[in-house]
N, C-alpha and C positions, 0 to 999 in steps of 0.2 A: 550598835556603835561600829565592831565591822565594814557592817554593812554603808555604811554612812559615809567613813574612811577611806573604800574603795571608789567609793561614790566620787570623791571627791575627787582623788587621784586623777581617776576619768576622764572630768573633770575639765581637768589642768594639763592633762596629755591632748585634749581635743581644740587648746587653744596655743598649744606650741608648732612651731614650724618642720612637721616632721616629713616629710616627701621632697625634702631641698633634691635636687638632682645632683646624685654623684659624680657619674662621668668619669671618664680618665682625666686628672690635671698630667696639663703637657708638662713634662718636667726640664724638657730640653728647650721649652718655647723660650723667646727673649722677655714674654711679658712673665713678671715674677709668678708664684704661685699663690702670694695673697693676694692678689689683683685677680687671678684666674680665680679666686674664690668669691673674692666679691663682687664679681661678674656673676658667679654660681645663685648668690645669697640676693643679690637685686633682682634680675629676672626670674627666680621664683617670688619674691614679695609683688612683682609687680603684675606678676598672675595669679595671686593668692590673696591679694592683702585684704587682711583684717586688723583693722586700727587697734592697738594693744596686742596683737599674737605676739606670743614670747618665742623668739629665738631659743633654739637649741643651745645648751650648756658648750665651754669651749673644750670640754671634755670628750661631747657628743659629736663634735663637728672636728677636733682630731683624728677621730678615730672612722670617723666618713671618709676623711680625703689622705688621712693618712701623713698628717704633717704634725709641726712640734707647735706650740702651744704659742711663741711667740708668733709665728705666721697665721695662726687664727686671730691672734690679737689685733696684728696688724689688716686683716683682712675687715673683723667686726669694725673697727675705728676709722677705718675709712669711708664706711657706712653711716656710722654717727657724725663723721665729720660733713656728709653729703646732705643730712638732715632725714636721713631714710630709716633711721633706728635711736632708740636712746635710752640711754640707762638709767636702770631707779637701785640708787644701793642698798647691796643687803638684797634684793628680788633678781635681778636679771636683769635681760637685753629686751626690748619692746620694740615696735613699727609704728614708726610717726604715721602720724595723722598724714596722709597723702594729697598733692598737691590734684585739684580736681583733673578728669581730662576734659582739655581743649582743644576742638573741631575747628579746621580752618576752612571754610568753603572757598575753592577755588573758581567757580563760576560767577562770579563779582567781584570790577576793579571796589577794592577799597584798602585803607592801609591798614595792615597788619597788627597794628599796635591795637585795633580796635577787635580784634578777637583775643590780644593777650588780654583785655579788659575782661573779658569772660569771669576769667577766677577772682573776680570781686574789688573791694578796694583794698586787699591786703596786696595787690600787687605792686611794686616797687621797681622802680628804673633809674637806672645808674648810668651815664654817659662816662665809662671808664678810660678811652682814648680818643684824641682826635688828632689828625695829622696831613700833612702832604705826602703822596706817593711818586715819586718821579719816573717807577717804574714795575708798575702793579699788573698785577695776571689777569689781563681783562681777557673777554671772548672776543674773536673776528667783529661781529658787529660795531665792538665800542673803539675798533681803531683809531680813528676820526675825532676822538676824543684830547682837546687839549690839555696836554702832561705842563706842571704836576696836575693828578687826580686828589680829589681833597674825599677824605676817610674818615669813619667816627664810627666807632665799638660800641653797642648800647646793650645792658646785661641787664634780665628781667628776673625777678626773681619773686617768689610765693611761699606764705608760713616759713620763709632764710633758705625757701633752697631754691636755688638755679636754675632756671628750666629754658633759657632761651638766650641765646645770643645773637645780634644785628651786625653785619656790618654794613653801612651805606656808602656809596661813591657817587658824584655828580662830578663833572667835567670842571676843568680850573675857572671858566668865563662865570660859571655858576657858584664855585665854591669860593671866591673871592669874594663874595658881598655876603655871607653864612659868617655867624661866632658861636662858640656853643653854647649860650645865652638861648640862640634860636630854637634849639634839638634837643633840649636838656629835658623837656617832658612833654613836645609837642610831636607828633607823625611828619613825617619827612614832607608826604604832600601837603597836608596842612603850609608849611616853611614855604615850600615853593609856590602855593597859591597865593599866599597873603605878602610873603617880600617880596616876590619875583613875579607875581601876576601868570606862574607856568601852572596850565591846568592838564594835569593827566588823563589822555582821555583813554589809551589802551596799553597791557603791558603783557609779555610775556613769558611765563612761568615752567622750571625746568624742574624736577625733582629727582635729587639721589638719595643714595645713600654711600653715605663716608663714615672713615675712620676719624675720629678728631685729631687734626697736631698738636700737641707737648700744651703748646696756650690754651687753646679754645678747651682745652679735656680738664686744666687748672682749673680754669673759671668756671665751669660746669659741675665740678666735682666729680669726674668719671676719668675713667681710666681710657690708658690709648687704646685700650682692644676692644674696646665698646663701641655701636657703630650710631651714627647721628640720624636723622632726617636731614636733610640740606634742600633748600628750597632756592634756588637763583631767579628775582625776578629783575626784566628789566623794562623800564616803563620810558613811556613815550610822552609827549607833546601832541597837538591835535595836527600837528606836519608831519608826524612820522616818526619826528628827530629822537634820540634815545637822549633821557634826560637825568635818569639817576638809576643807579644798578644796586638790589639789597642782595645778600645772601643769609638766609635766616638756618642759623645751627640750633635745632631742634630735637629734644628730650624725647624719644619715640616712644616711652612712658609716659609720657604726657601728651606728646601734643597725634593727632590724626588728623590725616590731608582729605576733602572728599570733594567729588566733583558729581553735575546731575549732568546726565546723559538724556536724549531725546535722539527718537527715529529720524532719520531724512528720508520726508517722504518724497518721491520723484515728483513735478509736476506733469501731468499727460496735456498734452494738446488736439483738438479734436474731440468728437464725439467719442 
């Protein structure tokens, strides 16, 4: 019986999250220090996870980082509130089911909505805003662009948690004849070839990475010291002309960018 008891233990220690990374929490940082911990507590899950590992006791994770009990509180809840943990009473803290990863290939025009399809039909879109911009942060190229720019937030979401945010812009001659009737569950190209007869034949593609602002970190469920994927595309007409500008704020636990590369071979002339 012992032996059985320790057995179990075992167990139950080789399914809890015990290697979280410590680290110094900055304590003079402006981001809080339950935010610095749930920064701590996500990127370990999302190099670890195993669907049901139990989280450490709020006993265990005081005493790691060195804080009071309500600041672990607040750190686990914002995890649960992201969909990345959740509680069974009476047992503990668990790790949700994790939203799958999703590959974006970059070496083919096509719209983006068609790889958030990837994670199945549990995926969900929300057209949270749209609007005129009279004076929006566009790049040198889109000067030329007649103001207002018309805008529309599209929030993608899987198993309730957040893993994508759109924003789209097309020029006012184009966002004049759009409602968001159009956008509400159809890809942007789709809209522009079928109302507007504008077929995208090239577009192209910037990638950073950023800090999220105050909104975009709300809607995501993440905190401002967490850092995005940002994708800026901007796509063309078969003139040249630039015809609608996305920028995709992406979940770098979810999503992965990859492009296929080939030699250039010279061609020789002559024998």
């Amino acid at each position: 019986m012992p032996h059985s008891t320790a057995a179990a233990r075992r167990a139950k220690t080789s399914t809890t999250a015990q290697g979280i990374d410590v680290g110094a929490l900055q304590r003079d940082s402006a981001h809080a220090l339950y935010e610095q911990i749930a920064d701590r507590l996500r990127d370990y899950i999302a190099s670890h996870n195993q669907l049901g590992m139990q989280l450490q006791t709020d006993d265990a994770l005081m005493q790691r980082y060195s804080v009071s009990r309500s600041t672990v509180r607040k750190a686990v809840q914002r995890l649960v509130d992201e969909g990345v943990l959740f509680r069974r009473r009476g047992k503990g803290t668990f790790v949700s089911q994790p939203v799958p990863k999703i590959v974006h290939s970059l070496d083919r025009l096509a719209p983006f909505f068609e790889t958030f399809r990837q994670v199945g039909a549990d995926l969900h879109t929300e057209v949270i805003d749209f609007f005129w911009e009279e004076s929006p942060d566009l790049p040198p190229e889109l000067d030329a662009w007649e103001r207002p720019v018309f805008t529309f937030l599209r929030l993608y979401r899987s198993r309730g948690i957040p893993h994508a945010l759109t924003r789209v812009r097309v020029p006012c001659e184009i966002g004049r004849h759009l409602s968001r009737a159009d956008f509400e569950s159809t890809p942007i190209y789709e809209v522009l070839q079928s109302k507007l007869g504008l077929q995208v034949t090239k577009a192209d593609n910037l990638v950073s990475c950023q800090q999220p602002s105050a909104s975009i970190s709300r809607l995501l469920g993440l905190s401002q010291s967490s850092f995005l994927l940002v994708l800026d595309r901007i796509s063309r007409d078969k003139s040249g002309a630039p015809i609608e500008m996305t920028t995709h704020f992406l979940r770098p636990d979810v999503y992965q960018l990859s492009v296929s590369l080939t030699t250039c071979v010279p061609h020789h002339k002559g024998p």
